[in-house]
VEXGU-64523 format. One record per residue: x, y, z of N, C-alpha, C, CB in turn; residue number from 1. Coordinates in steps of 0.1 Angstrom, whole numbers, plus 5000, padded with zeros to 4 digits. Glycine has a CB too. Layout:
NULUM   neast   nnorth    nup   caeast   canorth   caup   ceast   cnorth    cup   cbeast   cbnorth   cbup     k
NULUM       X        Y      Z        X         Y      Z       X        Y      Z        X         Y      Z   NUM
...
END
This chain:
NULUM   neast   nnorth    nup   caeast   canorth   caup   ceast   cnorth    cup   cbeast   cbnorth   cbup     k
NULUM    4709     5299   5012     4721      5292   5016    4730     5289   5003     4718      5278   5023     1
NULUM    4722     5284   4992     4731      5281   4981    4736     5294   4973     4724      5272   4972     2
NULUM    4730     5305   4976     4736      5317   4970    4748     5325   4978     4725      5327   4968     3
NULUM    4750     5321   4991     4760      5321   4999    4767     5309   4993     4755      5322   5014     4
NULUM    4767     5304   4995     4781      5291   4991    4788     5293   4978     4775      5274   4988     5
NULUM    4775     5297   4967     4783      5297   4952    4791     5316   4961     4767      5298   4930     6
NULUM    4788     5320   4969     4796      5333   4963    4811     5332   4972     4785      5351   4967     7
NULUM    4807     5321   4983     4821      5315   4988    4828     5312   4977     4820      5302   4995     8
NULUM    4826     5303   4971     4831      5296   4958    4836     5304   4945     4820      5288   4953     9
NULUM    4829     5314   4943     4837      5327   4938    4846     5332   4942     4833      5336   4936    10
NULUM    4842     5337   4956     4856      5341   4960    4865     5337   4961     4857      5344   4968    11
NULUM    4864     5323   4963     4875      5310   4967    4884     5311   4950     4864      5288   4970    12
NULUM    4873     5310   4935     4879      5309   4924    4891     5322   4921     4868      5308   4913    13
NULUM    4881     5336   4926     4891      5345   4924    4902     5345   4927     4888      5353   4925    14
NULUM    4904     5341   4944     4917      5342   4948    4927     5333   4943     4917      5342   4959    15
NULUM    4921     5319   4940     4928      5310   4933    4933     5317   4916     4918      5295   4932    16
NULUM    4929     5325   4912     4933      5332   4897    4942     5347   4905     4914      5337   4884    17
NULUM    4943     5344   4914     4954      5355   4919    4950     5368   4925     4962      5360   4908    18
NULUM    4938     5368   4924     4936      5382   4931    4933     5384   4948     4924      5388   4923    19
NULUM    4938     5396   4953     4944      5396   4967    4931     5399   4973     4957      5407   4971    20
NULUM    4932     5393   4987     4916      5396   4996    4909     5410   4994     4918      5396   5014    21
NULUM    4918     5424   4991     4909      5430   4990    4903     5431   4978     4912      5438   4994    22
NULUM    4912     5429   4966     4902      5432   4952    4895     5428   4956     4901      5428   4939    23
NULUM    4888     5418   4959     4882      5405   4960    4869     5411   4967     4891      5391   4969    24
NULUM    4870     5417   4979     4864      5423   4987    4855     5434   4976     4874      5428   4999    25
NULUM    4865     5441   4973     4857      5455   4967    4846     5451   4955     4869      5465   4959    26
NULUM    4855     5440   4945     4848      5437   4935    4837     5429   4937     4856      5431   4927    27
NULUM    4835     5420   4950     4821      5417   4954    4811     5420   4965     4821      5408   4955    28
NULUM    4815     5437   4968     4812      5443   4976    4810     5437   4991     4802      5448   4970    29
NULUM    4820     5432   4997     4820      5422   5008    4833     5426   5019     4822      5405   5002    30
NULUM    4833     5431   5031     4840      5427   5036    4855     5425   5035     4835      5421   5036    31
NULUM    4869     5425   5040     4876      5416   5037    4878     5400   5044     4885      5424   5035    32
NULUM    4870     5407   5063     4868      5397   5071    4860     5384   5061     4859      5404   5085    33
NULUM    4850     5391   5054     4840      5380   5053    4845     5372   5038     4822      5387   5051    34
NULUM    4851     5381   5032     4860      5373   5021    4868     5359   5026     4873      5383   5016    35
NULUM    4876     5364   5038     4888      5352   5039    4882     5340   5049     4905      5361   5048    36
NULUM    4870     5346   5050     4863      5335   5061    4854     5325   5051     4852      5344   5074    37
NULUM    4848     5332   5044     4845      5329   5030    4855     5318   5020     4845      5342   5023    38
NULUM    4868     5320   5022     4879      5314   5012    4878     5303   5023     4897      5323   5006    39
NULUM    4883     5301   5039     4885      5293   5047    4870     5281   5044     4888      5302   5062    40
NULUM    4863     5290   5046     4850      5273   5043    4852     5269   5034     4834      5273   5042    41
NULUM    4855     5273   5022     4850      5269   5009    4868     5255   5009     4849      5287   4994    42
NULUM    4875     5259   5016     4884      5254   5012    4883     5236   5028     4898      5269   5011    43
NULUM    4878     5241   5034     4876      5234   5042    4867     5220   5044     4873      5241   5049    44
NULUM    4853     5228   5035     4852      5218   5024    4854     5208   5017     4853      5219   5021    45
NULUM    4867     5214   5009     4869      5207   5002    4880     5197   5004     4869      5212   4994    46
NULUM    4887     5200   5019     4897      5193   5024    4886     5183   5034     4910      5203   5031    47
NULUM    4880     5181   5039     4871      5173   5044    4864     5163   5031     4860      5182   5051    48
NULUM    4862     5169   5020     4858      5158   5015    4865     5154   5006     4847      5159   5011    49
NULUM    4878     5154   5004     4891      5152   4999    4893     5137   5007     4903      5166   5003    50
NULUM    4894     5140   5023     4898      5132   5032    4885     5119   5031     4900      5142   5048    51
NULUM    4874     5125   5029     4866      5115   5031    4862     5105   5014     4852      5122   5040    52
NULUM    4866     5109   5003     4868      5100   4996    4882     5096   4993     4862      5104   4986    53
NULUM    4897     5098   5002     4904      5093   4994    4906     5078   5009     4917      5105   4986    54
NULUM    4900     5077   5020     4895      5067   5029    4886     5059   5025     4890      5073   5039    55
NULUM    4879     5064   5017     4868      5055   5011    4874     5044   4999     4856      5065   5003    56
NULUM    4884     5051   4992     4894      5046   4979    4899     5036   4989     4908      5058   4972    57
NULUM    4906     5042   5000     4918      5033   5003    4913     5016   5011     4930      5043   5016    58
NULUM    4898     5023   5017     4890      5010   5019    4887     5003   5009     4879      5012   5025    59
NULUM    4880     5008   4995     4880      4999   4987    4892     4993   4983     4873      5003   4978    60
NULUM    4901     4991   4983     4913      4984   4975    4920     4974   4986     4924      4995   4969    61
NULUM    4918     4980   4999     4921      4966   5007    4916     4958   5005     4921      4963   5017    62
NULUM    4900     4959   5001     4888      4947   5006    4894     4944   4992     4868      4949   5010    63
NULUM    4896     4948   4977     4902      4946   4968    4906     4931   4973     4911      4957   4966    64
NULUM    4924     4937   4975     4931      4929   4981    4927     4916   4992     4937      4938   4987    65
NULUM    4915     4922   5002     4912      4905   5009    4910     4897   5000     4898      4902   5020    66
NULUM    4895     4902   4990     4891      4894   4979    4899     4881   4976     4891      4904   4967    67
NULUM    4910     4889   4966     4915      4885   4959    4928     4876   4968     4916      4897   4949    68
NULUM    4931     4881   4979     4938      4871   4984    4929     4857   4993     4947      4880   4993    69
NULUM    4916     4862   4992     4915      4847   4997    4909     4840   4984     4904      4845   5011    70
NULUM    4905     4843   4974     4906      4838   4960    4920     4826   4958     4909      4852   4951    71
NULUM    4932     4830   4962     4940      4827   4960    4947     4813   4972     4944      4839   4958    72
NULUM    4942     4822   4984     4949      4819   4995    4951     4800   4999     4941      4827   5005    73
NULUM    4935     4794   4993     4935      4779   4990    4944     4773   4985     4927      4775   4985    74
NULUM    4946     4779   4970     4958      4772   4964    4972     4775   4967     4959      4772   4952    75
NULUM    4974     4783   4972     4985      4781   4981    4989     4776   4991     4987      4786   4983    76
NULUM    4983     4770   5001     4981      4765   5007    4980     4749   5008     4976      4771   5009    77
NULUM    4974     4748   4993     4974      4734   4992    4964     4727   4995     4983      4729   4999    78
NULUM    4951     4736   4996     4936      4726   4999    4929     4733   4990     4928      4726   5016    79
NULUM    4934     4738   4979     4927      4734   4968    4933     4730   4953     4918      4744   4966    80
NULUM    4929     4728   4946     4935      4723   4933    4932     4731   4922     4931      4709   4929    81
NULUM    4937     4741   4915     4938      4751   4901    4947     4747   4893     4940      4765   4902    82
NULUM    4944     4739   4883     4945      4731   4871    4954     4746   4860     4926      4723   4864    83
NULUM    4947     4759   4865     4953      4769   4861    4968     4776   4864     4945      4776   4863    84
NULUM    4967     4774   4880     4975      4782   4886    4985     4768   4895     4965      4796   4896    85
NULUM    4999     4772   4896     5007      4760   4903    5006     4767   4919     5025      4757   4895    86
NULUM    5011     4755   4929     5008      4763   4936    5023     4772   4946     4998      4753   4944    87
NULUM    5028     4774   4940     5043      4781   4937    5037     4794   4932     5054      4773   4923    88
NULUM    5031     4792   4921     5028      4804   4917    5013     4813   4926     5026      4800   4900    89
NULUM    5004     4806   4930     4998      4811   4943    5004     4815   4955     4990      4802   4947    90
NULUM    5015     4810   4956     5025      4818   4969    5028     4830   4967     5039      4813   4972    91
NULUM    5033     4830   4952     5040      4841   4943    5028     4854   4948     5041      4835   4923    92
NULUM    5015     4850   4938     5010      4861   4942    4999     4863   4952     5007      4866   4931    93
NULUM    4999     4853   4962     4997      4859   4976    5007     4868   4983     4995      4847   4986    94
NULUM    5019     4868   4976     5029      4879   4982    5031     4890   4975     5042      4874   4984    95
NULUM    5023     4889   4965     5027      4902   4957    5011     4914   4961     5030      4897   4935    96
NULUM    5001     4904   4966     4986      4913   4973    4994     4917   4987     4968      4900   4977    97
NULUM    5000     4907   4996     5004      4913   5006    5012     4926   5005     5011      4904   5013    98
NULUM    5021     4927   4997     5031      4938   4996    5022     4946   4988     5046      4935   4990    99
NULUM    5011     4945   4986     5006      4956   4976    4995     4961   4989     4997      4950   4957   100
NULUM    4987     4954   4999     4982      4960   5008    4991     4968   5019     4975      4952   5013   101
NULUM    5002     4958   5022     5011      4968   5033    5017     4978   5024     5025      4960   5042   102
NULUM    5015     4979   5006     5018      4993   5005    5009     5004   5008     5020      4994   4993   103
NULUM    4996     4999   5003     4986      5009   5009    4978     5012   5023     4976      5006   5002   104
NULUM    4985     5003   5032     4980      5007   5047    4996     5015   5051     4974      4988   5059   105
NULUM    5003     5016   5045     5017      5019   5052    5025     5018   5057     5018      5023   5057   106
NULUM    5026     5002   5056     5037      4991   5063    5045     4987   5055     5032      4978   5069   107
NULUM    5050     4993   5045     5055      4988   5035    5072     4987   5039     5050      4996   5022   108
NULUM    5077     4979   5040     5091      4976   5047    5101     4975   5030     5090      4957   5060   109
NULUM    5111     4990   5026     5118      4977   5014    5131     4971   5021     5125      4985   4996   110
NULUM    5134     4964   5019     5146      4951   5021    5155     4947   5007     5138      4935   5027   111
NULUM    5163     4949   5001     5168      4944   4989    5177     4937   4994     5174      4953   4979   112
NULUM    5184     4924   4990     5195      4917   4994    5198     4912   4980     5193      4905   5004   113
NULUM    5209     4912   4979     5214      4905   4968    5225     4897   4968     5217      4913   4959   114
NULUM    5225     4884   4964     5237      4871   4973    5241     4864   4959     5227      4856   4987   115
NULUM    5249     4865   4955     5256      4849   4951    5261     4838   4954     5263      4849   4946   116
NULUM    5260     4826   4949     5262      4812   4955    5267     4805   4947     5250      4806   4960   117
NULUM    5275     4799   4955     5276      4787   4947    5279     4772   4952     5285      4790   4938   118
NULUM    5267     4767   4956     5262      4756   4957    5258     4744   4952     5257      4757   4960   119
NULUM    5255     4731   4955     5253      4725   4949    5239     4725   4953     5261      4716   4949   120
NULUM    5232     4714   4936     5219      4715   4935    5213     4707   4942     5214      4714   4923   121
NULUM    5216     4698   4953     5210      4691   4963    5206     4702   4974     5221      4679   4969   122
NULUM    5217     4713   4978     5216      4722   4987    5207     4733   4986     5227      4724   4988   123
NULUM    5205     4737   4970     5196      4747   4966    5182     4739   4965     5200      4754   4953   124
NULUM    5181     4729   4961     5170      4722   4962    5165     4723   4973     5170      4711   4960   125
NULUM    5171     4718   4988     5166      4722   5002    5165     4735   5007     5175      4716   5012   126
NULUM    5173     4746   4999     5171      4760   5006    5155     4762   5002     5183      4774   4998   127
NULUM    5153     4756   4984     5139      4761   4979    5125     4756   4990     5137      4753   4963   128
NULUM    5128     4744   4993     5119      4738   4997    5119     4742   5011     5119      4724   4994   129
NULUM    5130     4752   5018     5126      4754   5030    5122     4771   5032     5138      4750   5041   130
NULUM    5126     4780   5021     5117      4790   5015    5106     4789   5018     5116      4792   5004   131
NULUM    5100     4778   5008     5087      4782   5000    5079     4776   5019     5083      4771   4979   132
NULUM    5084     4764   5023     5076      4760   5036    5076     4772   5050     5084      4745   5041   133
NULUM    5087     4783   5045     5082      4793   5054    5074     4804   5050     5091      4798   5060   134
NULUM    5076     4804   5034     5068      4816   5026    5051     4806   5031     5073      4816   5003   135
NULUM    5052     4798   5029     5035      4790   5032    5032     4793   5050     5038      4766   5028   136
NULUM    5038     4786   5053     5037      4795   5074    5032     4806   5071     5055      4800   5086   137
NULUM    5041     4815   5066     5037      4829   5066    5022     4831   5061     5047      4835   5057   138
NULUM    5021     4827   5047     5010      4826   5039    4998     4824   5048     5011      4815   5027   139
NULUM    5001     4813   5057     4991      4806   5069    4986     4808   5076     4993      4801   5075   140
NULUM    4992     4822   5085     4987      4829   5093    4987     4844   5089     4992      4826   5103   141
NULUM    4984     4850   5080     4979      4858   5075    4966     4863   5080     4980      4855   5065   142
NULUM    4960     4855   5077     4941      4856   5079    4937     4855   5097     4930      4838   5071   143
NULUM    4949     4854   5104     4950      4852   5115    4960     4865   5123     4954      4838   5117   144
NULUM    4967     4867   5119     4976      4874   5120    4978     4888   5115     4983      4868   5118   145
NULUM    4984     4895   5118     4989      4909   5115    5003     4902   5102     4997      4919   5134   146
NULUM    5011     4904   5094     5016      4901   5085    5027     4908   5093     5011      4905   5072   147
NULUM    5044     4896   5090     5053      4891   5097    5063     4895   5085     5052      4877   5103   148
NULUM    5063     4907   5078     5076      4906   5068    5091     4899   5074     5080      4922   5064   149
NULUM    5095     4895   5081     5106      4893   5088    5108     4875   5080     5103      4896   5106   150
NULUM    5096     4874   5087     5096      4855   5080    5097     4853   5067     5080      4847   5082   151
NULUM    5097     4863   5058     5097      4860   5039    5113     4866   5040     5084      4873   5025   152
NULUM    5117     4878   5044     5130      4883   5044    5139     4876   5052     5130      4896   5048   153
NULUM    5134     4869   5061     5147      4863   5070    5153     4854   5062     5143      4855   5082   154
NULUM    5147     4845   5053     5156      4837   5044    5159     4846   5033     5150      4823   5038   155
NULUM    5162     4853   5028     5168      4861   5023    5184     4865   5030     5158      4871   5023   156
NULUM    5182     4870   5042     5188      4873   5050    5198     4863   5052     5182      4877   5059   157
NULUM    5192     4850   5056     5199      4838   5058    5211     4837   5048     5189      4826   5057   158
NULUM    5202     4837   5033     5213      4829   5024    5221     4842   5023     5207      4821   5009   159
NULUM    5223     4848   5023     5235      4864   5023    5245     4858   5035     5224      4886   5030   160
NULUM    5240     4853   5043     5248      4852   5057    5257     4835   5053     5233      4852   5074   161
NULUM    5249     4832   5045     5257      4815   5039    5265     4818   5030     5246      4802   5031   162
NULUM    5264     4829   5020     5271      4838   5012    5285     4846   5019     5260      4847   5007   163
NULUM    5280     4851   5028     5293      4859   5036    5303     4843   5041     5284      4872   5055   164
NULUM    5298     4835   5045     5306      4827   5056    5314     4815   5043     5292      4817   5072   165
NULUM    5305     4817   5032     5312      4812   5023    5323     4817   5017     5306      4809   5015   166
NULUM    5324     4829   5019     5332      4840   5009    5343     4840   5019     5325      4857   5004   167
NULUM    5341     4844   5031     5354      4844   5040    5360     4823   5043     5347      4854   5059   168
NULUM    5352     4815   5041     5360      4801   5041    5365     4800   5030     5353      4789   5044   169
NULUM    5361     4808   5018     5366      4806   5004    5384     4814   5003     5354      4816   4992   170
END
């Protein structure tokens, strides 16, 4: 069996260095049926086990990702205390694992908005604090839930739309 495979595997190398099924055939006294059936396993192979370690990759880096987001997920939330990390900044990068797993499962939604304002700092003070209390919802049911890009982007969305209605009362 293994002297059959390596001579798959030759054949597979030769044609990969350019040469056409029949050299291929003549020069290893074979066939040309058994050549290209020969190139098809060898290559079949290697697309099977292509598929089955780059599934294996993409499993390791979610669990990555749970890891490390429930590492996190306490202090953001606010039931636990890291003397290291604020818990602003645990929101921060519980959202930056989410958008790095819905990059790698394939949900990756982009949204850019870009708004200017000009408000006062009583009013941005309440936009922040009603952000971050939906970025935290969100954060919340995560571990429960399928992940809701809409809820992080909708205030986004919002303040563009406080932006538009300011610009036309302006």
């Amino acid at each position: 069996m293994l002297l059959a495979r390596e001579r798959e595997v030759e054949a597979t190398q030769l044609r990969i260095e350019g040469m056409n099924v029949a050299e291929i055939a003549h020069q290893m006294g074979m066939s040309e049926a058994g050549i290209s059936d020969a190139i098809t396993r060898t290559l079949e192979r290697y697309r099977k086990h292509t598929r089955e370690n780059t599934q294996e990759l993409l499993e390791m880096e979610l669990a990555r990702c749970d890891e490390m987001m429930l590492s996190i997920y306490p202090v953001a939330i606010g039931k636990l205390v890291d003397r290291s990390m604020s818990k602003k900044s645990a929101i921060e990068l519980c959202l930056k694992i989410m958008k790095r797993r819905d990059k790698l499962s394939g949900l990756e939604h982009t949204l850019e908005i870009h708004a200017t304002m000009n408000i006062t700092p009583e009013k941005l003070e309440e936009l922040r604090e009603k952000r971050w209390s939906r970025v935290e919802t969100h954060v919340a049911g995560l571990l429960d839930a399928e992940p809701d890009p809409s809820v992080v982007e909708g205030e986004f969305v919002e303040v563009a739309m406080v932006e538009e209605q300011r610009a036309v009362a302006g």
